[in-house]
C-alpha positions in Angstrom: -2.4 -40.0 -4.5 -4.0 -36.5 -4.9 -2.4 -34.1 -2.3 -4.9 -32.5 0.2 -5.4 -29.1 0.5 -4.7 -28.8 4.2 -1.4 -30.6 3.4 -0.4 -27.3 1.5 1.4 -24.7 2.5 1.7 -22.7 -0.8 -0.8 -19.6 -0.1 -2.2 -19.8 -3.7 -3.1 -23.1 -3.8 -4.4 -23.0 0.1 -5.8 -19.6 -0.9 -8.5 -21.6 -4.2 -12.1 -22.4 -3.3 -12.3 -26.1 -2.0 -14.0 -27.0 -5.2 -11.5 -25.5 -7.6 -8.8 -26.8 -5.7 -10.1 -30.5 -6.1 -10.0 -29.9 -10.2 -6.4 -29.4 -9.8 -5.4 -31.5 -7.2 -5.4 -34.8 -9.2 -2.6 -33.3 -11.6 -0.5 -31.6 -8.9 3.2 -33.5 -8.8 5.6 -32.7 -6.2 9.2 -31.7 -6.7 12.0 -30.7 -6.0 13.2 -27.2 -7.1 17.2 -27.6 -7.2 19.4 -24.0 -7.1 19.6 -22.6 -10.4 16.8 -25.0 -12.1 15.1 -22.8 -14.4 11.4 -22.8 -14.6 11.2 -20.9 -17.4 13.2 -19.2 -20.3 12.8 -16.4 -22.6 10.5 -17.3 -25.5 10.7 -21.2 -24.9 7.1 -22.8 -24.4 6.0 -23.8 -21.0 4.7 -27.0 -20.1 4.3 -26.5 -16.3 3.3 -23.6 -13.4 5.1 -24.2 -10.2 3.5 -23.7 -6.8 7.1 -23.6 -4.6 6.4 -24.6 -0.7 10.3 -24.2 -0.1 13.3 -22.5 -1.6 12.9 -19.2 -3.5 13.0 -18.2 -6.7 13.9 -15.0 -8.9 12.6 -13.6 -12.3 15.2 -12.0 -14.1 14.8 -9.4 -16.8 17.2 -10.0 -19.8 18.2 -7.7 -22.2 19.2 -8.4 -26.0 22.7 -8.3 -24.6 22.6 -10.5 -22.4 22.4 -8.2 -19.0 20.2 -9.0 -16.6 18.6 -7.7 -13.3 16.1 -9.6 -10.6 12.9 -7.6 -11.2 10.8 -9.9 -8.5 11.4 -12.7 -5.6 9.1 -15.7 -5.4 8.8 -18.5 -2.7 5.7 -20.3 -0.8 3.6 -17.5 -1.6 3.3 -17.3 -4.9 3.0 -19.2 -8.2 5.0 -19.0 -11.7 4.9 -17.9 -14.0 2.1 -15.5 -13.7 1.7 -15.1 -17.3 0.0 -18.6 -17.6 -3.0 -17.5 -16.1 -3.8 -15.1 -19.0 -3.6 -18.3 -21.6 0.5 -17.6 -22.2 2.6 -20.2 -22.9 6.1 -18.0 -23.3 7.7 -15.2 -21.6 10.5 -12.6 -22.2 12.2 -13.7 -19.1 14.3 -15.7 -17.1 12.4 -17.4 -13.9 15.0 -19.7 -11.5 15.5 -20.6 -7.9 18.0 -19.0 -6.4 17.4 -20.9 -2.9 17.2 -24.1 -3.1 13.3 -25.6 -2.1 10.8 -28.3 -3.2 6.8 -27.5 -4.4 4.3 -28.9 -6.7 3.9 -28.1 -10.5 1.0 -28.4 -12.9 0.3 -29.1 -16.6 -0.2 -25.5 -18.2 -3.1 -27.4 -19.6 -4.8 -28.7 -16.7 -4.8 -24.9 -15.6 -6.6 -23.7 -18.6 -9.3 -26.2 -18.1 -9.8 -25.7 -14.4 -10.4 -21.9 -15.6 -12.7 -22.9 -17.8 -14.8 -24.8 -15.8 -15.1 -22.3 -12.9 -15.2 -18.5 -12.5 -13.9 -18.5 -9.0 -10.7 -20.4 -10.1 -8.1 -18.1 -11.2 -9.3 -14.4 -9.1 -6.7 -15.6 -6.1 -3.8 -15.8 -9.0 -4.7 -12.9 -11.0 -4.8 -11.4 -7.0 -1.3 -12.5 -6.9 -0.5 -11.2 -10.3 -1.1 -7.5 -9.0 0.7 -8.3 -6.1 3.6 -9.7 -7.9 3.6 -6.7 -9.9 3.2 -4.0 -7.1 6.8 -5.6 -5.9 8.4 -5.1 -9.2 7.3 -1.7 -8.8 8.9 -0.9 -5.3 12.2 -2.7 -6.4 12.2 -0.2 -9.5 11.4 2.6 -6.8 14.1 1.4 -4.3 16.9 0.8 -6.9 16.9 4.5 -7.6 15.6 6.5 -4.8 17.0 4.5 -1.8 21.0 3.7 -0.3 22.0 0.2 -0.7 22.0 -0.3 3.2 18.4 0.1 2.7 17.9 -1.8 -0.7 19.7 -4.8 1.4 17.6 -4.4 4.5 14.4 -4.6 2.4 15.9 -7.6 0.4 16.7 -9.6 4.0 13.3 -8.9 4.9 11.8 -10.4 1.9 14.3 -13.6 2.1 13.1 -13.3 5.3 9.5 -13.8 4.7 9.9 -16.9 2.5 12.5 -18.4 3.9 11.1 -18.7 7.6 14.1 -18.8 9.2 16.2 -16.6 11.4 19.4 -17.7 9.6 19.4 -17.9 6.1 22.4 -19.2 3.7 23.2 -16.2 1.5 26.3 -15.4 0.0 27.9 -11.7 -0.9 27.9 -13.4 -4.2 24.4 -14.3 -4.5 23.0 -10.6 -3.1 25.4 -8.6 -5.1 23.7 -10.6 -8.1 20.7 -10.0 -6.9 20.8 -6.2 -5.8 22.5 -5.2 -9.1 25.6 -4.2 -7.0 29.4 -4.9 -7.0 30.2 -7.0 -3.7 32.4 -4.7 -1.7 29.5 -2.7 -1.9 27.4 -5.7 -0.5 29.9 -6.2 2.2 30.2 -2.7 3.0 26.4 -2.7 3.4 26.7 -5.5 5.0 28.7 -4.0 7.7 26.2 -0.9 8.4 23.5 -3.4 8.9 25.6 -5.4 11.5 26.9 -2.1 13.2 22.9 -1.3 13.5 22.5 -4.8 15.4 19.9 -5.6 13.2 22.0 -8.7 11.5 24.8 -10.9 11.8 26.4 -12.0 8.7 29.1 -15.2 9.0 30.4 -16.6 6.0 28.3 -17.8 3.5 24.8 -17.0 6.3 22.9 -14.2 7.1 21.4 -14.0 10.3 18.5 -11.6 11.6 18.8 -10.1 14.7 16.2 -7.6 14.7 13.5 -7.8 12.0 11.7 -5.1 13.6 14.7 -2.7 13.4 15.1 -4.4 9.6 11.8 -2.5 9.0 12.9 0.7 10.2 15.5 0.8 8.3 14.4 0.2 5.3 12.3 3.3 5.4 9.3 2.2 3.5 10.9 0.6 0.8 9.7 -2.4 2.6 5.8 -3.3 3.3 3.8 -2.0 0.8 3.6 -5.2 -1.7 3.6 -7.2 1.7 0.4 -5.8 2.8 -1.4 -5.6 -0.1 -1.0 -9.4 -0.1 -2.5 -9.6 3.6 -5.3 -7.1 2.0 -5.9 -9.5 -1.2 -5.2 -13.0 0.0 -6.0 -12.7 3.6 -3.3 -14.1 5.3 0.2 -12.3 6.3 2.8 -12.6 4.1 5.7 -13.3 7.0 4.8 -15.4 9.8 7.6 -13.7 12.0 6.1 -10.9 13.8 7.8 -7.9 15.0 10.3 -8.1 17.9 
């Protein structure tokens, strides 16, 4: 059975027209998205978009040497990949969950036709796409002009966001990964952020103790890309507000 809209929590999918939702209902399949699945591969076709309502997700750059880097996080607010709503069927990319989570996915096909048939159909996605891309651009900005206390403050806050939790299951491991860092560095940060009262980190859990402060803190590496999805898509990107 089709899933209903209301039944949704992913903010693209609650975000389409009623109409153009009920062209892609009939082919939306849940699943589950498992830790390290990988949605999609560099220059390997795509079959699929996934709509996560759980978990969160990563898209890693990859160089020719085999490097990578997170340029952008995903969860229940987004879709991917992005590039499939331009007609693409390949990327240059790595995009995997990191967290693990559950959502719905698509034939790449059944999205081409639904953007066919209506003109109102894909401007929430390409909405998203400029959101999307506005993040990669503040992750560029805070990986060079900002501490890592404060690159690690504005990452919480975005696990923060998708997660929806107060205490989220993060390892040094997984953030050193993720922050491009070396994790003595993570667990040094780690330590500032707790001596701020702002966290609480046990093994193999972060826990947030002050988002608010988290904000501060971050000194405006965080928010931006978070508002301009409250601007474009008309619902906050968090539902935790400020203590």
């Amino acid at each position: 059975m089709a899933p209903s809209q209301r039944q949704i929590s992913n903010r693209m999918l609650t975000a389409l027209e009623p109409a153009d939702f009920a062209m892609l209902a009939p082919y939306l399949a849940q699943v589950d998205l498992p830790a390290q699945f990988q949605i999609a591969k560099p220059r390997e076709k795509l079959d699929y978009v996934y709509f996560p309502e759980s978990g969160i997700g990563a898209v890693m750059t990859v160089s020719s040497t085999g490097e990578t880097a997170e340029a952008g996080m995903f969860g229940w607010e987004g879709f991917v990949p992005t590039a499939t709503i331009i007609g693409d069927n390949v990327v240059p990319y790595v995009v995997e969950m990191n967290i693990a989570g559950s959502g719905y996915r698509v034939p790449i096909e059944a999205m081409r036709q639904a953007t066919m048939k209506s003109s109102t159909f894909q401007v929430p996605l390409v909405k998203y796409m400029h959101i999307f891309a506005t993040q990669v651009a503040f992750t560029a900005l805070a990986n060079i002009r900002y501490l890592l206390e404060q690159r690690l403050a504005r990452w919480i806050l975005m696990c923060h966001d998708r997660l929806r939790s107060d205490e989220m299951a993060i390892t040094h491991e997984y953030i050193a990964l993720m922050l491009g860092a070396r994790r003595p560095g993570v667990t040094a940060a780690l330590h500032v952020l707790e001596g701020h009262r702002l966290i609480r980190s046990v093994r193999g859990s972060v826990i947030i103790r002050n988002r608010a402060g988290l904000e501060v803190f971050a000194a405006g590496s965080y928010g931006i890309p978070e508002q301009e999805f409250e601007r474009l898509i008309g619902s906050r990107l968090s539902n935790h507000k400020p203590a």
